[in-house]
Every structure is written in C-alpha cells, then in structure tokens.
C-alpha positions in Angstrom: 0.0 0.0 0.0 2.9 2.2 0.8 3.7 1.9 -2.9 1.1 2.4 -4.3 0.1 5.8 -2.3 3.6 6.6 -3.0 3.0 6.6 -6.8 0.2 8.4 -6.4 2.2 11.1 -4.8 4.1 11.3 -7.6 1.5 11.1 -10.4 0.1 14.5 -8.2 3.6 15.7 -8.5 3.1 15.5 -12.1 -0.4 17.1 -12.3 0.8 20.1 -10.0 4.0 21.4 -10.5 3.1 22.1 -14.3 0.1 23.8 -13.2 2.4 26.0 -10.5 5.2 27.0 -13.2 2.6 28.0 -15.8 1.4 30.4 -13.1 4.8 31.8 -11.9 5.5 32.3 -15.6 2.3 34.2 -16.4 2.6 36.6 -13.3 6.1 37.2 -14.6 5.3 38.1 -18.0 2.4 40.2 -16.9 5.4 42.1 -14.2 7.8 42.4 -17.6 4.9 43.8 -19.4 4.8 46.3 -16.7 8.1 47.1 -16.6 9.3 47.1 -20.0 6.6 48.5 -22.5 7.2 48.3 -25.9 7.0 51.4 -27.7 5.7 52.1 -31.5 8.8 52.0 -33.5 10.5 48.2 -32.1 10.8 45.0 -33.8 10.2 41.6 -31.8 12.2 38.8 -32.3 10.3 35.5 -32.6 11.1 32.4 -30.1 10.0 28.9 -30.6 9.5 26.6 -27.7 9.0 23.6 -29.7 12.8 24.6 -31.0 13.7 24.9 -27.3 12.3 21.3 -27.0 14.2 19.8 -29.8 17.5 21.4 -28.8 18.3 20.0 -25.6 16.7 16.4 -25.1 17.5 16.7 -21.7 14.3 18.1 -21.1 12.2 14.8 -21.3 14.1 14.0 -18.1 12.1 16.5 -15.8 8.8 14.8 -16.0 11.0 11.4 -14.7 12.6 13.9 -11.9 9.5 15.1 -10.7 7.6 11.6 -10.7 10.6 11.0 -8.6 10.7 13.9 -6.3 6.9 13.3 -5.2 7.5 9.5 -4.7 10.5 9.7 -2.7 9.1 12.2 -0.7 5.9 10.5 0.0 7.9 6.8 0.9 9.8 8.2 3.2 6.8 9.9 4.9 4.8 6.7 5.1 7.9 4.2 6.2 8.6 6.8 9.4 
C-alpha cells in the first residue's frame, strides 16, 4: 500500500508542478509587461519553444525527476 500511495504522490507531483510553473511564468510576463513597455517603432524577435524542445533532449528527463521527487518524498513519509 505504501507503494502504491507513493505513486500516487508522484502522479500528483506531475499534475501540479506544471500547473504552479505556468502560473509563476504568467505573473512574470504580466510584471515584464509592466516594466518594460514596448513602444511604437520596435521590432520583436520571434522564439519557438518547440525549437527549445528539440534542442536539448534533456528536457524529457524532468517529467521522470519530478515523478521521482513526489515518490521519494511520500515513501519516506509513510515508512517513518
């Protein structure tokens, strides 16, 4: 049972950090937006995530880490 609450944990893990980071990284845009205006006569430069994504395959690990983080963390509560 201790496993299986424990993989639980970490499926949660999955379901909210995503949800957490897309909210730090709205409030931050909407503080940049704030603080740095853009005026009439700049340019934008264009950036692709999915690019980000391809580039560095390192990324698909993070899912694994967290999945990890929550299990680990909920074993060792239930095994005190």
């Amino acid at each position: 049972m201790i496993y299986v609450k424990s993989v639980l944990a970490g499926l949660i893990a999955l379901i909210v950090v995503p949800i957490f980071l897309i909210g730090v990284l709205i409030v931050g845009v909407l503080i940049y937006t704030f603080v740095h205006p853009t005026t009439q006569g700049e340019g934008s430069v264009g950036w692709d995530p999915i690019s980000l994504w391809r580039m560095n395959p390192i990324l698909c690990f993070i899912p694994a880490l967290i999945f990890l983080t929550g299990f680990v963390w909920e074993y060792r509560r239930l095994t005190r």
